[in-house]
N, C-alpha and C positions, 0 to 999 in steps of 0.2 A: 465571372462564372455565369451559365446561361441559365434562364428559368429549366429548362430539361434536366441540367445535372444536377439541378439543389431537388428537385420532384424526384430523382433517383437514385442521392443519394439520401433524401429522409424515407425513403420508401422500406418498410418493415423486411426484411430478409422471408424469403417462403418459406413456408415449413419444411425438415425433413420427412421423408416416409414412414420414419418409424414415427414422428410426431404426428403427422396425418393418420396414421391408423390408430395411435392411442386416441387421438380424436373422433374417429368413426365408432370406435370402440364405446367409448365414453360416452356417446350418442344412443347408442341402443339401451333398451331397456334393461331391469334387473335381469328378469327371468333368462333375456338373450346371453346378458353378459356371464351370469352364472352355466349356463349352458358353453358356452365359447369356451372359460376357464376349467370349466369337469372336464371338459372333451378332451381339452388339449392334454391335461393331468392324467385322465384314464388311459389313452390311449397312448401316450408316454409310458406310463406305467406297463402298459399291455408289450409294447417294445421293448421295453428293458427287462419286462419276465419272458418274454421268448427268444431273445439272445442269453439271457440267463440258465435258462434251460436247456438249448442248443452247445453252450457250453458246457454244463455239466455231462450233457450228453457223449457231447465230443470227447470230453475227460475220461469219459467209462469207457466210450469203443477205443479210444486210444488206449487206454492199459487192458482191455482185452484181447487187441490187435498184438500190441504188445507182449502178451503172454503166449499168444499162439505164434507167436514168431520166436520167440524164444525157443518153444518146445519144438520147429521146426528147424531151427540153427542143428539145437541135441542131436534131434532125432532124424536128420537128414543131409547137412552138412558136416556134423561133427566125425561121424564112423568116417568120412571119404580123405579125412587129411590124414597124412603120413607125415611120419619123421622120418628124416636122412640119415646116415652113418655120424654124420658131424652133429647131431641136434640140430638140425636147422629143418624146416619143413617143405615136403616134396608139395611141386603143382606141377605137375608133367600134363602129355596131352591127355592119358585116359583120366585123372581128376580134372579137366577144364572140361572132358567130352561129359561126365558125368555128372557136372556142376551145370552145364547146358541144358541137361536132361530135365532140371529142377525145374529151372524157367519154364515160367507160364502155368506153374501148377498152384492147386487153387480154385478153389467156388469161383464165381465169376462176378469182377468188381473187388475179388481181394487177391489175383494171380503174383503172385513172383516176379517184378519184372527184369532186375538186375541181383548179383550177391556179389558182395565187398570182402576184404577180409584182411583187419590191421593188425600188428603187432604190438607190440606194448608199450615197443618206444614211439609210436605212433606213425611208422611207415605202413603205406599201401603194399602190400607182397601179392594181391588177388584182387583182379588184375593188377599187374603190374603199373606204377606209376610212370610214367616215361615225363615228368617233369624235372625240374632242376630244384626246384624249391626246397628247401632244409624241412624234416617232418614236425607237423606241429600237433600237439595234443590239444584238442579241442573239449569243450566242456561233456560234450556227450559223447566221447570215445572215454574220456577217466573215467567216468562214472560205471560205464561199461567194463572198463579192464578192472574198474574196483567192485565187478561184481551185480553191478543192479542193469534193469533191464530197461532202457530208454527210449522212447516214440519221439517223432517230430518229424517236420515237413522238410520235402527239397528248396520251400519261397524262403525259406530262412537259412542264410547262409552258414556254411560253418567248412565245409572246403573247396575246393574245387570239382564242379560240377559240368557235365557236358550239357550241350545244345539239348539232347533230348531228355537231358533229367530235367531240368530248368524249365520245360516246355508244356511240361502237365504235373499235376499237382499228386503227388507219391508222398506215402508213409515212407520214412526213412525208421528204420527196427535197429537199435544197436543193443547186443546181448555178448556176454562172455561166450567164447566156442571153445575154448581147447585150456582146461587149466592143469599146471603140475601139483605133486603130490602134497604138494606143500597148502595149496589152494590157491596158488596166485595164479593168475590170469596169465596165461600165454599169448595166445591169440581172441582177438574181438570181430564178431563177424556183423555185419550190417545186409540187412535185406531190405528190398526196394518194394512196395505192395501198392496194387491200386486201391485208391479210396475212395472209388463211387458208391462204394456201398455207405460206406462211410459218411460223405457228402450228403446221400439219398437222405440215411439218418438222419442229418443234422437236418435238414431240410422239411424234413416231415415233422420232427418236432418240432421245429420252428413256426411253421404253419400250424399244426397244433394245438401249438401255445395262444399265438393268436388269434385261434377262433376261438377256443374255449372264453379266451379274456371277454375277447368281442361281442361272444353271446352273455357272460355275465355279465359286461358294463353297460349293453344300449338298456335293459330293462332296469337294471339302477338307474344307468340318468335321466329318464322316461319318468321315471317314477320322482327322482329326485325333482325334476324338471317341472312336474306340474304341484310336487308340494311349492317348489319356488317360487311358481306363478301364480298360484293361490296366493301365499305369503305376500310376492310381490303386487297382483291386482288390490290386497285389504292395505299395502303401506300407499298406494297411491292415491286410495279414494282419503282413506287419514289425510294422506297428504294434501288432497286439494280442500277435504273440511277444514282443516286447521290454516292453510292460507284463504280460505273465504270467511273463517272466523276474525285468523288475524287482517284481514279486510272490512270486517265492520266493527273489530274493536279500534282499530285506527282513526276508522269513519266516526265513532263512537268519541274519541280521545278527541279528532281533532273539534267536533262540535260541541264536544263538555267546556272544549278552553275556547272555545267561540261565546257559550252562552258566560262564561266564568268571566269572562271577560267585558262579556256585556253587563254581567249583574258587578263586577267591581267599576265600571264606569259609573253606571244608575244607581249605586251606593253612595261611589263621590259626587255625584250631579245630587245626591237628595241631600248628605250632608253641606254640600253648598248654598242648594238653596235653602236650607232650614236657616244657615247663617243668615243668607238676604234675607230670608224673612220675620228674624230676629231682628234685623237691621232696621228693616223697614216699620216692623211694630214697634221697635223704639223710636224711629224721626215721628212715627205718626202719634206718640202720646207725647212726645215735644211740641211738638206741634199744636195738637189738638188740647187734650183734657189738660196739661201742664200750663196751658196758656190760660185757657179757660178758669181754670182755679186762681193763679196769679192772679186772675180781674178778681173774682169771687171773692180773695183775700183783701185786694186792694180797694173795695166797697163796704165790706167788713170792716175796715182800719179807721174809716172815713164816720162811721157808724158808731163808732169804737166811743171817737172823737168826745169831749165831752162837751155835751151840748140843752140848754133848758128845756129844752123840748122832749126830749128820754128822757126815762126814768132810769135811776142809777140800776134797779135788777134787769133790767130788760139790754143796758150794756153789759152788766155780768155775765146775760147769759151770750152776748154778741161777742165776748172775749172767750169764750170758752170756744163758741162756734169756729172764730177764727184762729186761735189754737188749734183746734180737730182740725180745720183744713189746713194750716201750714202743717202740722204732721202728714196729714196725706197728701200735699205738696213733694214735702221732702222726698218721701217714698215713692212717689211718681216717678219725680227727678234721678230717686239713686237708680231706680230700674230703667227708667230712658235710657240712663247714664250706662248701666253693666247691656245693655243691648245695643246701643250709638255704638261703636267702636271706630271711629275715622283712625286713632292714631296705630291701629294695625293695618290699615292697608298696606305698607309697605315696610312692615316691621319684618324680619327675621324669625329663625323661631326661639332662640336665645332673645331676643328684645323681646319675643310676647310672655316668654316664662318672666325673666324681666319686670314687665308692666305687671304682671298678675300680682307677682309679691310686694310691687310700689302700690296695687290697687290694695291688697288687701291691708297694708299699713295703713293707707288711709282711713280703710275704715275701722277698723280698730284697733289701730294705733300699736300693734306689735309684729316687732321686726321679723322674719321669716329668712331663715341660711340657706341661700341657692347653692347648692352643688356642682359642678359638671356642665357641659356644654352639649350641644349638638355636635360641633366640631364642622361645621359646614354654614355657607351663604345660601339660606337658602328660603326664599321670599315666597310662599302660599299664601295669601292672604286668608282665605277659609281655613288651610290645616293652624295658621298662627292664633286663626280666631276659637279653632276648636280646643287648642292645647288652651290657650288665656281661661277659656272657660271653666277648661277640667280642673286645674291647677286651682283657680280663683273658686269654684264650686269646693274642690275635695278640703281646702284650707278653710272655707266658713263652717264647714260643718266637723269638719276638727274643732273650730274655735268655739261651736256652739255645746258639742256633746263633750269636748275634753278640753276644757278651755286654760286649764292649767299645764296640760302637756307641753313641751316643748316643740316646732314647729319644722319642717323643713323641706326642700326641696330639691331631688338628683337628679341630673339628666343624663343620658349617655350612651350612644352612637355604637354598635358592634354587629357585624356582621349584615350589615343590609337595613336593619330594625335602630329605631327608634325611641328609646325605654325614659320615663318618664314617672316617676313616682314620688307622691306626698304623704308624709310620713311624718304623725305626730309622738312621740315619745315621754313614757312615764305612767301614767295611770289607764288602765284598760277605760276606755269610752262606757258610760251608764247611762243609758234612757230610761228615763224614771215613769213614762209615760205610753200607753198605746199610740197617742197620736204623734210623739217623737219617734219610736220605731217606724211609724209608716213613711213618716214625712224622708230617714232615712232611707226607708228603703227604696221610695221615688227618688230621691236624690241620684242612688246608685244606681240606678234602672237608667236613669237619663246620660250618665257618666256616660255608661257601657254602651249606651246605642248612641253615642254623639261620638265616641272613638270607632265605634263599627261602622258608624255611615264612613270614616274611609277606610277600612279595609285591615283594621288592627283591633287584639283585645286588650279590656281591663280587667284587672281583680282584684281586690278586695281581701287582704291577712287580716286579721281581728288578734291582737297578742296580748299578754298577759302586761306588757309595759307598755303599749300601748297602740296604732296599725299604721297601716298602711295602702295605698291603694298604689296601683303600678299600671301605666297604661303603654304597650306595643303595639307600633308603627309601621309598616312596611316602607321603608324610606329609600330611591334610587338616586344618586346624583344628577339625573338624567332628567328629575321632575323639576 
């Protein structure tokens, strides 16, 4: 297949016409389209009440016409018919010369042009039918031998009609003419009438009609038209405020989550480097003051030593000194130690909840029941180092303010978050001191913005058996 016939035949089909002008339609404004849709409604309207009219018109001159043809049948054809010897009815030449005589009379535009005259069984006697056809009763000849007096036109068939009936538009008049004693109908006569006048009628009402409409409907929709256009000029100006609003609240959205974005990176850049620099201020008292006391101690021991040249109180009091300093050894050592963290570089954060609870046994020697998992491999060194901390901070201060509670720790993974909570049980926590409550409540303060620096909170239940603190994550696998 050639490049031309695949371009012609993915090629979109063109619109129809009537889809091209709902689309030009569509195009124009309120005020126009509102305009377009009255116009075409009024003026429809105004058409269908001036054929409405023209109609009811026609209905009146038609049974006026009607009635004057009736009383003309009575009062002018009826006296002219005779009956024969046998019942049957005479039409000789002096009734065809006098039935002649009729024709054409008449105001002008409503003349006489032909006279008919049936029987009951429905044959033509006046003029004579010189067809072969069997007679048929037509709806407006019964009605007529039954009495009532019926109008209609020669464009609507009902018998046979000549070239010049057929040829211009006549009232056909069907009226009872000759009834017996009895009141039935003998003979039905039919007269033929012009109906220009008629026509004129319907014509002038019709026109009429429609100027009347035309001059009521253009100042309605003039009027209508500039309420529309008012209405429509106030929805457009709304309409371009509210799209140049919703243009700088987007502007607005999308630079909130520009900056939100930047403050959760420089929250976790600051909680990171608080780590390093935790880090670092524990190699640097390893290093430094830790070493330095070591000597301190180990010139002290030397000192100690018993020797004749000291006096036994002046070692007493060089044992005491070196006692002071290996306690402030130790304490050095345990904070180097809770600040050095190497074996989370590459821990998990299930291994650093983990390490917390093996750290905290060691130092005080009670066991601690881990709960729950992350439920994920998922290696931060800084977020493992921040969890170890929270975990290993909220459990010493359990041990110090409720130290008989029972101890624990849950971890657990739902919906995106991270939930993390230590929880001691059994006796409400009592600080028996001002300087326990503060030191608490630094404790807590540092919890909460060492979980904030990445981008999650902590809180804090205080219960009647005992609390709890609970700290949320925002955790994606993607980190």
């Amino acid at each position: 297949m050639s490049a031309k016939s695949t371009k012609h035949e993915s090629a979109e089909p063109a619109p129809s016409p009537i889809q091209r002008l709902w689309l030009k339609l569509g195009s124009l404004s309120l005020s126009a389209q509102f305009l377009v849709a009255a116009s075409l409604i009024v003026f429809g309207l105004m058409a269908g009440v001036s054929f409405f009219v023209a109609l009811q018109v026609e209905k009146a001159a038609r049974t006026a016409a009607g009635s004057a043809g009736a009383v003309r049948m009575l009062a002018l054809i009826a006296p002219l018919v005779e009956k024969a010897e046998n019942d049957d009815f005479r039409f000789d030449n002096v009734f065809q010369v006098k039935i002649n005589g009729l024709i054409g009379q008449g105001p002008p535009g409503q003349r006489i042009v032909k006279i008919k005259i049936w029987t009951a069984d429905g044959r033509q006697i006046y003029p004579r039918d010189s067809g072969t056809k069997p007679p048929v009763l037509f709806d407006e000849l019964k009605l007529a031998l039954a009495g009532q007096t019926v109008v209609s036109r020669t464009t609507v068939a009902k018998h046979e009609y000549s070239d010049e009936e057929t040829s211009q538009s006549l009232l056909e008049i069907y009226s009872p003419l000759v009834s017996a004693a009895t009141g039935e109908v003998l003979l039905a006569g039919e007269i033929y009438e012009e109906s220009e006048v008629l026509e004129r009628h319907i014509a002038e009402t019709r026109r009429t009609a429609m100027v009347g409409v035309f001059l009521l409907a253009v100042p309605m929709l003039s009027l209508l038209y500039l309420v529309v256009r008012r209405g429509a000029r106030l929805i457009e100006q709304q309409r371009r405020t509210l799209r140049e609003s919703l243009r700088n609240a987007i502007e607005l959205s999308v630079e909130n989550n520009r900056l939100r974005l930047l403050s959760d990176n420089a929250r976790v850049e600051a909680g990171k480097l608080n780590e390093r620099i935790l880090d670092q201020i524990g190699s640097d008292l390893h290093d430094g003051p830790v070493q330095l006391l070591t000597l301190v101690k180990l010139r002290l021991s030397d000192l100690v030593t018993p020797r004749p040249d000291v006096p036994e109180a002046t070692r007493t009091t060089l044992t005491k000194i070196m006692d002071l300093v290996g306690n402030i050894l130790d304490e050095v050592r345990n904070l180097s130690a809770g600040l050095v963290l190497p074996e989370l570089e590459d821990a998990t954060i299930d291994e650093a909840l983990h390490l917390a609870t093996k750290r905290y046994f060691e130092i005080t020697g009670r066991e601690t029941l881990l709960i729950g998992s992350a439920g994920m491999d998922l290696r931060i060194p800084d977020l493992s180092i921040c969890l170890y901390r929270f975990v290993l901070e909220g459990l010493m201060n359990s041990y110090r303010h409720a130290g008989k509670n029972a101890h624990m720790v849950r971890c657990s993974f739902k919906r995106g978050r991270l939930f993390v909570a230590v929880v001691d049980i059994g006796q409400r926590p009592v600080l028996s001191s001002k300087l326990e409550v503060q030191r608490a409540r630094l404790g807590k303060v540092s919890q909460k913005r060492r979980i904030r620096s990445f981008g999650g909170r902590m809180r804090y239940f205080p219960r009647r058996s005992g609390s709890f603190a609970i700290a949320s994550l925002p955790i994606s696998h993607e980190d």
